[in-house]
Every structure is written in structure tokens, then in C-alpha cells.
N, C-alpha and C positions, 0 to 999 in steps of 0.2 A: 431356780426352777419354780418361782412362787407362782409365777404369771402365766404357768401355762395351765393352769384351774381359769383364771380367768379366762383365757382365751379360749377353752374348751366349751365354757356357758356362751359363751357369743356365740362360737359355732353351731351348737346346739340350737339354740335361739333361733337363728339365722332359716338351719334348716326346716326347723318346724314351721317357721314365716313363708319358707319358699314352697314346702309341701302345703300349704292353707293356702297360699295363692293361687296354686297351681289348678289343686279343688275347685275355686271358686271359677278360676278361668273355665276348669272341663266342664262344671253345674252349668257356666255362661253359654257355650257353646252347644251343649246337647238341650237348650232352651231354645237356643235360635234356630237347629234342626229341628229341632218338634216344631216348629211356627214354619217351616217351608211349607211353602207351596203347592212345591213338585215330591215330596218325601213320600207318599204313597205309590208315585209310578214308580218313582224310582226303585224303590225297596221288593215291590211287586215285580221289576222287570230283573231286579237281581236274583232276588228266591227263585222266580220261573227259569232263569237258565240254569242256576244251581240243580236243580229240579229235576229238566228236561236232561240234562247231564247223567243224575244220577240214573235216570231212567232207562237209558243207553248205556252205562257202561258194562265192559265185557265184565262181568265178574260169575263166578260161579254158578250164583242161583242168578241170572240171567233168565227171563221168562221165553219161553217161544216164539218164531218170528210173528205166529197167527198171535198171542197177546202185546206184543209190544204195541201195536196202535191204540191199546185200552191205558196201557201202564202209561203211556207219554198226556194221554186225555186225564187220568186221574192227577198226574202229577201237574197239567197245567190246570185241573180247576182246583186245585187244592192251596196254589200260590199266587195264581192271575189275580182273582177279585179281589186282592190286597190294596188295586191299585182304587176300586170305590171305598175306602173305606172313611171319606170327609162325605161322600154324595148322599148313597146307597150302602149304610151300614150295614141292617140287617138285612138286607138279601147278599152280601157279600159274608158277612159269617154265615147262615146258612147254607151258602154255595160251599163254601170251605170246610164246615164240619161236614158235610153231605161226602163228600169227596174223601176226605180223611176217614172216615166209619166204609165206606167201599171198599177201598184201599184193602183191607187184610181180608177181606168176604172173597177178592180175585186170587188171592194163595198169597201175596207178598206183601209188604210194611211197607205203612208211606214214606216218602223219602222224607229227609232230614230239613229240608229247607221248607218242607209244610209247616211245620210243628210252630219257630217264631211267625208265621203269619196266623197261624192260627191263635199260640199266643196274645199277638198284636190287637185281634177284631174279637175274640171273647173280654179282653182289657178294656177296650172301648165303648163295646155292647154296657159293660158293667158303670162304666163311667160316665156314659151317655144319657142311658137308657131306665127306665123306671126298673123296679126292681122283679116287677113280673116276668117283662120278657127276660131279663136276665135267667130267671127261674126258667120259663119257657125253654130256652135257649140249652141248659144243662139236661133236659130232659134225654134227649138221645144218648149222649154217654153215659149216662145211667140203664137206657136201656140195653145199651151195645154192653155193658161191662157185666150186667146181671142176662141178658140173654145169648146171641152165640159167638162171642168171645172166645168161650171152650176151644170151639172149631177151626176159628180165622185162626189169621197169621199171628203169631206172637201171644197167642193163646189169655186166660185170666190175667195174667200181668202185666201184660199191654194193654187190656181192655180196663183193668183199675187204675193205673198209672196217667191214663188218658184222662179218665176222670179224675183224678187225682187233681192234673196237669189245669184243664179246663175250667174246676171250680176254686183254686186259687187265681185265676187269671181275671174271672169274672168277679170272685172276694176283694180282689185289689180294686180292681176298678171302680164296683160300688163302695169301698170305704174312701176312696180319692173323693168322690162324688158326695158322698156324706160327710166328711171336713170340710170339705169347702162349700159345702150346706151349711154347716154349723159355724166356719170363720165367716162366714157373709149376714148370718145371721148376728153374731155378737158385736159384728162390726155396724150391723146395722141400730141393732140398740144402743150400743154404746154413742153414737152419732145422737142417736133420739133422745139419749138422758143429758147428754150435753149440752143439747139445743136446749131441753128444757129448765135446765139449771142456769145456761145463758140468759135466757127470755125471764128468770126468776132472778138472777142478779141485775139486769136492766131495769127492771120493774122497781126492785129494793132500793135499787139506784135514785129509778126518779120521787120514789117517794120521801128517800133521805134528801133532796134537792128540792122538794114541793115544802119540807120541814121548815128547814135550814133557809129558804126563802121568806116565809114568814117569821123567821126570828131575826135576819139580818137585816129583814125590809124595816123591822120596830126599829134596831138600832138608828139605821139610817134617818129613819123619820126623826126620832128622837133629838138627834144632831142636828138636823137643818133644825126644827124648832128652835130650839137652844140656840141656835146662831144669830137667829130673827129674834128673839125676843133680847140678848143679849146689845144686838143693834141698835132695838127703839129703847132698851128699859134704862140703859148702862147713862149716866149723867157726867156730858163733858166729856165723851168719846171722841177720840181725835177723827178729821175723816179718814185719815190713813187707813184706821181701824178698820170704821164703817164701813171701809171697803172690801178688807178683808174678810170680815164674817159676812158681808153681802157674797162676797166670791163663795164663802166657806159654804152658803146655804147653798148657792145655785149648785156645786159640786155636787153636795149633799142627793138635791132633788133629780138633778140627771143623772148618777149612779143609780140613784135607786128606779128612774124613767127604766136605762139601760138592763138594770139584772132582771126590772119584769120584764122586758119583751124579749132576753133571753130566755128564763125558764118560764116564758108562759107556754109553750109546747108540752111544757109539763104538766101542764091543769088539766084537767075533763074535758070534755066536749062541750063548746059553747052551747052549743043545743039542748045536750044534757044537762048543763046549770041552768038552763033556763027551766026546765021539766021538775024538777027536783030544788026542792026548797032548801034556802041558806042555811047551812049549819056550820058557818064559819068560828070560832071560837081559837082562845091562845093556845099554843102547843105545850102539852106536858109539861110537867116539870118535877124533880123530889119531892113538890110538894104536895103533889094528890096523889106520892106513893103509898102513902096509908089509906087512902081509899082506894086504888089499886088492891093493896093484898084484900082491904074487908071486903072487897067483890068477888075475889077468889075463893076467899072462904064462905062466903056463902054459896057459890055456883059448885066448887069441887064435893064439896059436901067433907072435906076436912081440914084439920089443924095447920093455919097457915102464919107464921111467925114472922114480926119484922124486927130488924136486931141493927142497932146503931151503936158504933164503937168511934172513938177520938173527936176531936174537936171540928162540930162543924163549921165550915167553909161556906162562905157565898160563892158560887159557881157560878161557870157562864153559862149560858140558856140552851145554846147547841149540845155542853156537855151537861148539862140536866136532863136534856131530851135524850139523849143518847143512852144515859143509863134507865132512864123510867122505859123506853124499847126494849130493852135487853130484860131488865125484868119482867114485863110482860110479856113479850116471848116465852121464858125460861118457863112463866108460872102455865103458861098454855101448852106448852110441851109437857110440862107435870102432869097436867089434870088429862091429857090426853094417853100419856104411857104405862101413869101410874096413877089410875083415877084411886081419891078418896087418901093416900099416902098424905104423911104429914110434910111440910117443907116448911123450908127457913128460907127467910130473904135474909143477906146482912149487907149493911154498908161500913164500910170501913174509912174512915177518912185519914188517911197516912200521911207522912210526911211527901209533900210532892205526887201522891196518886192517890185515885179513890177506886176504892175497891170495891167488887159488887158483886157478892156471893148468892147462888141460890141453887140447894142442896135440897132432894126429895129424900123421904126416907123407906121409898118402894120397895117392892119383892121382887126388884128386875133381879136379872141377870149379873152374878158378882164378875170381877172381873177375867177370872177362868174359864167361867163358861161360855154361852154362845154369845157372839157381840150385839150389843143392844144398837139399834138404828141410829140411834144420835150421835152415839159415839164417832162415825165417821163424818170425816170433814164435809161432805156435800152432802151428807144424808138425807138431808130436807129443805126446805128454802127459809122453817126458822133459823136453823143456824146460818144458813146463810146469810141471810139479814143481819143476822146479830158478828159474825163476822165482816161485812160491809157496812158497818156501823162504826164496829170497834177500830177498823182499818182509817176511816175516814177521821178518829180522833185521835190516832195515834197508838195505840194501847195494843194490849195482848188480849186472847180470848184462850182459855183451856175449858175444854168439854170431858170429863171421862166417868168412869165407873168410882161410887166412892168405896171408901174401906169395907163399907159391910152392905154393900148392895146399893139398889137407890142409881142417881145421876146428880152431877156437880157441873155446875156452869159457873166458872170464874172467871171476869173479867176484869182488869186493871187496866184505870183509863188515868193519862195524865192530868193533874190539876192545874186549870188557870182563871187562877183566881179574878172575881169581878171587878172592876173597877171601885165598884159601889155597891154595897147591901141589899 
């Protein structure tokens, strides 16, 4: 008998899958009636017979034959103008509260088939409509229910219950109307900070690519040199050779033809280098990161510390540039969230990674309390940078809260060591 636990959780399962389907099917289809067409006449031509019905039947309190042509008119305007209600809203709820507040002033209660149209067109009023008229709009059953209520049909109870009835129909509707105020709204920022965190990593993008072009263009250049001078200088080269490091230069020079006039798209605007004087110069490297922090210490106006641990490494130029970015980021985010705070820079040169620390010792926010900006992943376009940096070399990036306050920017970038010193 072990196996009929198991089969009882399937069954179980099963049903609640066909109840959830079922839902979604009922949600699908009173989606696609609300989106008809013809759903107004229709619903208006079913209330009005309902109506017109109730209006005629023999029943006890039956009004007189001289009232019946009142009682059939009030019950047709209280459900007909159901059917404007995509055209001519508000003269169609107006027509129908008008009618509905009559109704017990002639001795008898409106029929039953008024009440969801009237429902229907204070709902719509509310979800349509600004929130004045919606106000506008409640006024009369306020004044039916505080004025002569007493005396109509169905007395104070009908006349509060109407209002009652009335100002949830129109509450609904204006809070339908203000969430999807608010969803379109979040939906629209959210689209906006995207865009603009896109257009900040494209940007980050091409300027690690405007970098990284001036570092591989050296190498390149380097090579072909070397190839040519190797040709004319080398004594007793067989030509085999000569051929080869002819070939090896011309390689040389049309790769690097090839990479400028790919990322030349990446440079300024010709016009603009023409307007604006040359400050071409080599790109970064660990070695003007001591000039680096003493620029910081003198601009932050505090104690900025650089701290080198293990044995240094020659590195390659991409990842020199890569970590001197990152600390200068790090140190511009410092002085900007926690001006005047003291920070450490450290490098760490590990076995197989180099590690690039930089820790402020601010009054931010510990980790408990409210979250400091940087801390999340998109927060700003320095981390981003410095994430589209550390991605492009392989490495990790961790940003967080440290132990007693302050902010930590850790990044470990793989080593690959230089050829040559």
C-alpha cells in the first residue's frame, strides 16, 4: 500500500495544474470580452429586457396602469445608455444615475438589472476619467442619501447602500487607472536608466578600444621594426629568411593598416581634432600610479595610501592600463562619496593574479543600514567601467560595504606576464 501516497501527490499536483489552467483560461477569455466590440450593446440590450420585464411583471406591489408608462421609461433609461458607454460615457452615466435616483421619488425601487449597469459606467467613469468628474459624478448620491431618502422607496438604507454601492465602483476604477499610471510610469524609467546605462557601457566600451588600440598598435609597430631591421642588419641571412621576415614586416604593417581603419570610428570627430590641439601621449601604466594617488591627495584634501605587497612582475601594457583605470575610478568615487576620508590603494602581486585593492575609510553607511549607491551593480557608469574593464581581462570585480563602514573595491585581474621587462 506504499504507492498510494505517491499517487495521491500526483493527483493532488495534477489538480491544482488543472484548476490554475483553467483560471488562466477564464482570466483569457473575459480579456477577449472586455476587448469586444459589440459588448456594450449587447449587455445594454440584455439589462433592458431584464428590466423592461421586471417592470411588467404581475407581482403584488405592481404600480397602476396610469404608472406603468413611467415605470417601463425609468427602467429603460436606467439600462439603454449602457450601450454608449465606449462613445458617450458621461452623458450615459449621468442618464443612468438620473434614472436610478427617480426611480424611488415614483413610490417603487429600480429594478435589479439597473444596478450592474450602473455599476459598469461609474467603473469606467472612475477609470477613464480624471478624478474630478469622478467626484462630480458621486455628488448626487450623496445628496439623495443625506436628503429625501427618508421618504422614497427603500427609505435611508437604499439611499446609503447606493452610495455605498456607487463610490466603491468609481474607487475601483480610479485605482485601476492609477496602477496603470504608476506601471507605465516605472516601466518607463526603467526603459530610460537602461538606455542610459547602455549608451554608458558603449561609450566605456569604445574608449577601452581607443586604449587597447594604442597599445597593440606599439606592439605591432615594434614587430615590423624588428623584422626590418633583423633583414638588413642580420650577416649571411639566407634569402629563404629574408623572405620571411620581409613577409613577417609586410604582415606586421597591414594588420596594423587593418585595426586603424577598423577602430578608427572610434576616434573624435575629424573636425574636432582638427579644432582642438594634440595631446596625444602613451597610455597609463603602474607606473604613474604613485603620481596618480599624490594627485589624489592633494585634490581630496586627505590621507591617501599606496601599499605594494609580493614580488613585482612585468606586465603587459593592456593589463597595466586596466588596473591604473580601476584605481582611478575607485579613487574618484572616494573623493566624491566620501570627500576628505582616508583610503588605501594596494597591489598585490600573487601567484598568477594581481590584485588591486582600494578601500576608503568613510562614514558611509555600514552594512546594515541604508545601501550606499555603489554598492549596486549598475549604480553608476564608474563601476561600470570598471566592470567592462575587468570583464575584458578576464578577472573578477567585488564592490561592497567594508567591516566598519567606508567602501571596498576589489578587483583580481589575471597575470600575463611580459615577454620582456
Amino acid at each position: 500500500m506504499r504507492w498510494r501516497k505517491p499517487l495521491a501527490g500526483v493527483a493532488e499536483w495534477a489538480a491544482v495544474r488543472a484548476a490554475a489552467g483553467a483560471a488562466r483560461r477564464g482570466a483569457s477569455a473575459l480579456r477577449r470580452l472586455g476587448r469586444a466590440p459589440d459588448l456594450p450593446l449587447v449587455a445594454a440590450a440584455a439589462l433592458c429586457a431584464a428590466g423592461l420585464l421586471q417592470a411588467v411583471a404581475p407581482l403584488d406591489d405592481r404600480p397602476p396602469a396610469a404608472d406603468i408608462p413611467l415605470t417601463l421609461a425609468l427602467a429603460l433609461g436606467s439600462t439603454a445608455p449602457l450601450a454608449f458607454a465606449r462613445s458617450q460615457l458621461l452623458p450615459a452615466a449621468a442618464a443612468v444615475t438620473a434614472a436610478i435616483l427617480l426611480t424611488p421619488l415614483s413610490g417603487r425601487l429600480p429594478c435589479a438589472a439597473a444596478l450592474p449597469a450602473l455599476a459598469a459606467l461609474l467603473y469606467l467613469t472612475g477609470l477613464r476619467c480624471p478624478p474630478r468628474t469622478a467626484l462630480l459624478l458621486a455628488v448626487p448620491f450623496v445628496a439623495y442619501a443625506v436628503g429625501p431618502a427618508a421618504s422614497a422607496a427603500g427609505g435611508k438604507p437604499f439611499g446609503v447602500a447606493l452610495l455605498a454601492g456607487a463610490a466603491a465602483a468609481l474607487a475601483a476604477g480610479a485605482a485601476r487607472r492609477v496602477g496603470g499610471e504608476a506601471a507605465a510610469r516605472s516601466a518607463a524609467e526603467g526603459a530610460y536608466a537602461h538606455t542610459v546605462l547602455e549608451h554608458a557601457a558603449r561609450g566605456e566600451r569604445a574608449r577601452i578600444a581607443r586604449e587597447l588600440h594604442d597599445v597593440v598598435a606599439h606592439h605591432i609597430s615594434t614587430l615590423s621594426v624588428q623584422a626590418e631591421t633583423a633583414r638588413l642588419t642580420t650577416p649571411g641571412l639566407p634569402p629563404l629568411g629574408a623572405e620571411r621576415l620581409l613577409a613577417i614586416g609586410d604582415t606586421a604593417r597591414q594588420a596594423l593598416t587593418e585595426m586603424r581603419r577598423l577602430l578608427g570610428v572610434l576616434r573624435d570627430d575629424a573636425s574636432s581634432e582638427a579644432q582642438a590641439p594634440a595631446t596625444r601621449r602613451p597610455q597609463p601604466g603602474l607606473d604613474q600610479l604613485l603620481t596618480l594617488v599624490d594627485e589624489a591627495r592633494d585634490t581630496a584634501g586627505g590621507g591617501v595610501r599606496l601599499v605594494v605587497r609580493g614580488r613585482i612582475t612585468p606586465l603587459d601594457p593592456g593589463l597595466q592600463l586596466t588596473a591604473y583605470r580601476i584605481v582611478q575610478e575607485a579613487l574618484t568615487n572616494a573623493r566624491r562619496h566620501a570627500p576628505g576620508a582616508p583610503v588605501d590603494v594596494e597591489l598585490h602581486y600573487a601567484e598568477g593574479a594581481l590584485r588591486v585593492t582600494v578601500r576608503d575609510i568613510g562614514a558611509g553607511p555600514a552594512p546594515t543600514a541604508a545601501p550606499d549607491p555603489r554598492a549596486a551593480p549598475d549604480a553608476g557608469h564608474g563601476l561600470l567601467g570598471m566592470r567592462e574593464r575587468v570583464a575584458m581581462a578576464g578577472g573578477t570585480l567585488r564592490t561592497e560595504h567594508g567591516p566598519a563602514g567606508g567602501f571596498v573595491v576589489a578587483a583580481e585581474l589575471p597575470l600575463r606576464e611580459a615577454a620582456a621587462a
